[in-house]
N, C-alpha and C positions, 0 to 999 in steps of 0.2 A: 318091462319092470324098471323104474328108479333108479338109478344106485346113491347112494348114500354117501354124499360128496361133503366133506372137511373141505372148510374155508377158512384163509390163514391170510394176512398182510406178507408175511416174509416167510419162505423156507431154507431154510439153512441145512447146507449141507456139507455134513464135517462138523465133530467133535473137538475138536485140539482147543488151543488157545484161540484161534482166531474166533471158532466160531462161538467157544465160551463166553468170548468178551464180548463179541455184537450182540449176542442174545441178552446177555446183561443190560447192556443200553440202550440196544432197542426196545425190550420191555418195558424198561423204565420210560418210555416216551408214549406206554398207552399200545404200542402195535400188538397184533394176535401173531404169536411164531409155533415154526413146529421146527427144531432142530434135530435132524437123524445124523445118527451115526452107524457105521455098517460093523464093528466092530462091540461085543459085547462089553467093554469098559471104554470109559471118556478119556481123550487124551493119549490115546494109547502106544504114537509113531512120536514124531522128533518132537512133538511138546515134551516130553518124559524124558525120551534119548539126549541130553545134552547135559552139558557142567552145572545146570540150575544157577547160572549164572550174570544174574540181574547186571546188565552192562551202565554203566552213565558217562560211555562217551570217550574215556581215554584208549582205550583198544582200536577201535574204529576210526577212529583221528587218525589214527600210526600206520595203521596196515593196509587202509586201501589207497591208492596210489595216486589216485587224482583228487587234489586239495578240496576243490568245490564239494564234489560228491564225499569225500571223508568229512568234510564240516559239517556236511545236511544230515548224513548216515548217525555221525555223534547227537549233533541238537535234536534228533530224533528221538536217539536212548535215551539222551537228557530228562524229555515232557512222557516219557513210556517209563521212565526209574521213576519219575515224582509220583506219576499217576498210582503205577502197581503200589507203592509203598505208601501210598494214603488211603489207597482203598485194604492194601491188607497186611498193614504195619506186622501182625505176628505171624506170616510167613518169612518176614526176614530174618536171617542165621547169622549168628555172629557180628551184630549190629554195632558195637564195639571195637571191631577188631578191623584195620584198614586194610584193605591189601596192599602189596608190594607190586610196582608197576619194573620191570628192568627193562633196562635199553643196550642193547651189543652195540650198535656201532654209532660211534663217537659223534661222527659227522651227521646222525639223525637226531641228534638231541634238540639242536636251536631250533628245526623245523616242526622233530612234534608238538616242544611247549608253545610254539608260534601261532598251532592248529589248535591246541588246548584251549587256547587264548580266545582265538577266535567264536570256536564254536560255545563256549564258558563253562568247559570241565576244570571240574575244583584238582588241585594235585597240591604237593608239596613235598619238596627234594628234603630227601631220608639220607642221613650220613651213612657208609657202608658199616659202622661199628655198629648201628644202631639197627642197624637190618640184619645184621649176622643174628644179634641178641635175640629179635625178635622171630627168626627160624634158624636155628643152630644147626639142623640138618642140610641147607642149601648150600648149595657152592653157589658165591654169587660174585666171585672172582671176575670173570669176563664180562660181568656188567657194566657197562663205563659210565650210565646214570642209574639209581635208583629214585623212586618218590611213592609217597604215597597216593593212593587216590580214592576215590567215594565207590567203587561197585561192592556191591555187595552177593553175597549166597543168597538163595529162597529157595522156602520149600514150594515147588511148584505144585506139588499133589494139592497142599493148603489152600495157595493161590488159587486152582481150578473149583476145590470142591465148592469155594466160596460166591466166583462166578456162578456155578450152578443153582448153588442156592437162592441166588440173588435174583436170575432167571427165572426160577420155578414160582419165586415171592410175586414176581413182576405178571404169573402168568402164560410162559412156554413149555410147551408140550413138548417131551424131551423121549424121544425115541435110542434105544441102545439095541444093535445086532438085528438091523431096517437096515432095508436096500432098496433102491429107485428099480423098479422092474419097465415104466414105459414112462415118458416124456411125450406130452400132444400139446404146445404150445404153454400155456400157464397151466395146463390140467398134467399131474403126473398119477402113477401107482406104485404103491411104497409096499412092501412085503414087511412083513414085522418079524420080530424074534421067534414068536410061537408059529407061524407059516400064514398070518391072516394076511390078508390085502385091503388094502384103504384106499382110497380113492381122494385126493386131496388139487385144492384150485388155491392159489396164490397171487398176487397183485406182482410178485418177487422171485425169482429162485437168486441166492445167493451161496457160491459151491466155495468151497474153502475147505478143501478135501485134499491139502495138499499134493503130492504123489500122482492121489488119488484120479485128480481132475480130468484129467488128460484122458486116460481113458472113458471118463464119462462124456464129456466132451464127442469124442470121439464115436461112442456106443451110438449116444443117443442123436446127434446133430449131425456124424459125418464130416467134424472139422478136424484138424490135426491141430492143435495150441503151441506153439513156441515156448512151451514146458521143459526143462532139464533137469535131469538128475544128479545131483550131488553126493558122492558118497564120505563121510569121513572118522573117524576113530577116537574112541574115549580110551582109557581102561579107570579101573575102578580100586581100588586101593585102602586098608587101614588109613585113618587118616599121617598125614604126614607133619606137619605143623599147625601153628597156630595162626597163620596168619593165609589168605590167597595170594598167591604169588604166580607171576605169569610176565613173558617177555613180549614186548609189540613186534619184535620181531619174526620175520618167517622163518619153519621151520622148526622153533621151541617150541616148549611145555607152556603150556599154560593151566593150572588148579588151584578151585575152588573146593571149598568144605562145608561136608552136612555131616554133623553130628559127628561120629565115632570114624567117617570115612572120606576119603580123597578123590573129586572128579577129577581126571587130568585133561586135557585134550591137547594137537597141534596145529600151530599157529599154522595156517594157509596149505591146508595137506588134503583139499576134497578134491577128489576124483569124476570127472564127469564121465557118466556111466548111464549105457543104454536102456537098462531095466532096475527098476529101484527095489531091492532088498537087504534084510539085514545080516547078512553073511559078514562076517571079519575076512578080509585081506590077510594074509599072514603079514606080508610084507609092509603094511600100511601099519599093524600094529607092532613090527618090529621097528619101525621108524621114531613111533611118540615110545616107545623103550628107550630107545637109547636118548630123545631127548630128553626123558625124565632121569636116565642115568648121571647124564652131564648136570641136571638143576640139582636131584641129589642123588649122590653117588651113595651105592651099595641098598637102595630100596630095593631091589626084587628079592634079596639076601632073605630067606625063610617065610617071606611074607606072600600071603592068600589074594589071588588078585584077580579081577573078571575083564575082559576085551568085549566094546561094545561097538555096533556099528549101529550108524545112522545113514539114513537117507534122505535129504532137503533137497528144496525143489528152487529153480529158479525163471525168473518170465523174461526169454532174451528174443526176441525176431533171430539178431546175427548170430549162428551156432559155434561160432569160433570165439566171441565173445569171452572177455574172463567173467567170472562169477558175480552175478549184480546181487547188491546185498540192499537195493530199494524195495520199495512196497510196490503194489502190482495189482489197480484196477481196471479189469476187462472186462467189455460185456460185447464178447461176440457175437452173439446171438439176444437180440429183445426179449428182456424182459429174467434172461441168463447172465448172470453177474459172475466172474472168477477172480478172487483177491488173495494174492501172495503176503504173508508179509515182510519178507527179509531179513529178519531177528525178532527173535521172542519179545524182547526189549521194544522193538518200532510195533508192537500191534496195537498199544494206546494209539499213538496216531494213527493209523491204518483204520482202526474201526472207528476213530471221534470223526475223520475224513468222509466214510463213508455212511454212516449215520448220518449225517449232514443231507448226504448226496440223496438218500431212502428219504428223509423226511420231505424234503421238497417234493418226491414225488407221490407220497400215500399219505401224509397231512390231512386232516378231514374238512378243513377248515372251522373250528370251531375256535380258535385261538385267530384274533383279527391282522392283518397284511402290515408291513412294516411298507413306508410310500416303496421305498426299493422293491420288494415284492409285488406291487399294483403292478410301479413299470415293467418288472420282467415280464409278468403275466400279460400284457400290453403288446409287447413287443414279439412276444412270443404266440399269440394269437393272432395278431399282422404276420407276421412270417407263412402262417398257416393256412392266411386266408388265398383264394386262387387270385391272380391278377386276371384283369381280363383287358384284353387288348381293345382300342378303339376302331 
């Protein structure tokens, strides 16, 4: 008997932003996708779980430690804040209203704006009277620089459904509460939500299942991935002010605002941990307490408040490594693609990169050769050819 095999360009595995966003543009370039997700709603791990907070560049300048890599990590948010906010201007929140960037120590001031400089985050130094005005509730006492800078809130719920749509317009077949049950080379079988099995062949698997990967990896190929897991701590709050407000410093609070309420989170507090779940720390969330004590004093005072955990992943060979906050293309396995992206904000780049990479290889040729493309093809065809010895 036959089986009834689905024939796809690319299959995507993972729901979140990453694989929201590639499905969006790779549609758009003509491919045939089938995006699963094993999880009965889209988005449903640390795309969701975080401050909904569209970075451009001044945070990541400040806190990661080595100048090179915090300049690349920022001009990264930078072309990832343009992208998201052109393609979906009304998930942005409080589009108006700037945040407050604070600086504790004195001596890191000429370095950050040095790095701001460099990698071309817009800022500008806020007097302390005029930053008290604009949140009366902060203690911004210990700040020794204040400014303002360009990141802004988004609704990221917004953000995704619009991906989605955009995908579905382009033509992806979008699977929700599917699971990979066998792997045989580009042939898989996918179990659906109702218990059917499909039978599906791709030119592509592309896994961006954050977390997730490692284990499939693992299931289906018998490789271990140099995968980590990261644990670290929101809580959730009435809102507090009007403005975002957050230190580059490690250790603080740093929060964002949606609507009526206050993401918090703290600056460089993730935990590497052997198994990823969302369990709270007591301890980890009594930590971003008392840092939001100190930004403002007397919040927990009668107010309703929720502790969230998240779990992000990162791609380090060295396991002693600190925490890489780059994007992360691997294809262990032919034809088996695994891509990180390091912040919600770098997944424009991460997927325009690898879209790039997808088209060179599944192209149909019907769109003619640029001379640079004859030559690769040239050169790449002599590589292939055997030599034969005289």
């Amino acid at each position: 008997m036959t089986r009834d095999v689905r024939r796809y360009d690319v299959v995507l595995v993972g729901g979140g932003i990453t694989g929201l966003m590639l499905s969006h543009k790779l549609s758009r370039l003509g491919l045939r996708l089938l995006l699963l997700e094993k999880q009965p709603t889209l988005a449903s791990g640390p795309s969701t779980r975080n401050e909904g907070w569209l970075h451009r560049g001044s945070y990541h300048a400040g806190s990661i430690r080595d100048r090179e890599n915090a300049v690349q990590v920022a001009r990264r948010c930078i072309y990832g804040h343009e992208q998201i906010r052109a393609f979906a201007p009304e998930a942005v929140e409080d589009a108006d209203r700037t945040p407050l960037v604070l600086v504790r120590d004195v001596d890191r001031v000429q370095e950050l704006t040095s790095r701001w400089d460099e990698a071309g985050v817009w800022y500008r130094p806020r007097a302390r009277a005029a930053a008290v005005s604009s949140f009366p509730a902060a203690d911004l006492s210990r700040a020794a620089a204040i400014f303002e800078v360009a990141d802004v809130s988004l609704n990221t719920r917004m953000l995704y459904r619009k991906l989605y749509t955009s995908a579905q317009q382009g033509g992806t077949e979008v699977l929700t509460g599917a699971r990979l049950e066998r792997i045989n080379g580009l042939e898989a079988s996918v179990v659906t939500a109702d218990g059917q099995t499909l039978h599906v062949e791709a030119g592509l698997f592309v896994y961006s299942a954050g977390f997730g990967a490692r284990d499939l990896f693992r299931d289906f190929f018998k490789l271990e991935l140099p995968i980590r897991y990261w644990k670290s701590h929101l809580v959730v709050v009435p809102r507090l002010g009007a403005h975002g407000l957050f230190y580059v410093d490690p250790h603080e609070a740093a929060m964002m605002h949606h609507g009526g309420y206050s993401i918090v989170g703290l600056n460089e507090d993730a935990l590497l941990c052997t198994e990823p779940d969302y369990n709270v720390i007591e301890e980890k969330a009594g930590n971003l307490h008392r840092a939001l004590e100190r930004l403002v004093p007397g919040w927990k005072r009668g107010t309703p408040f929720t502790d969230v955990a998240c779990t992000k992943v990162d791609f380090s060979p060295d396991a002693g490594a600190a925490r890489s906050l780059n994007i992360a293309i691997h294809e262990p396995v032919p034809g088996h693609i695994c891509i990180l992206p390091g912040k919600m904000t770098e997944t424009p780049f991460l997927t325009d990169v690898l879209t790039a990479r997808l088209y060179e290889r599944l192209e149909d040729g019907l769109i003619a050769k640029r001379p640079c493309d004859v030559l690769h093809a040239n050169l790449t065809l002599h590589r292939r050819e055997p030599s034969h010895a005289a």
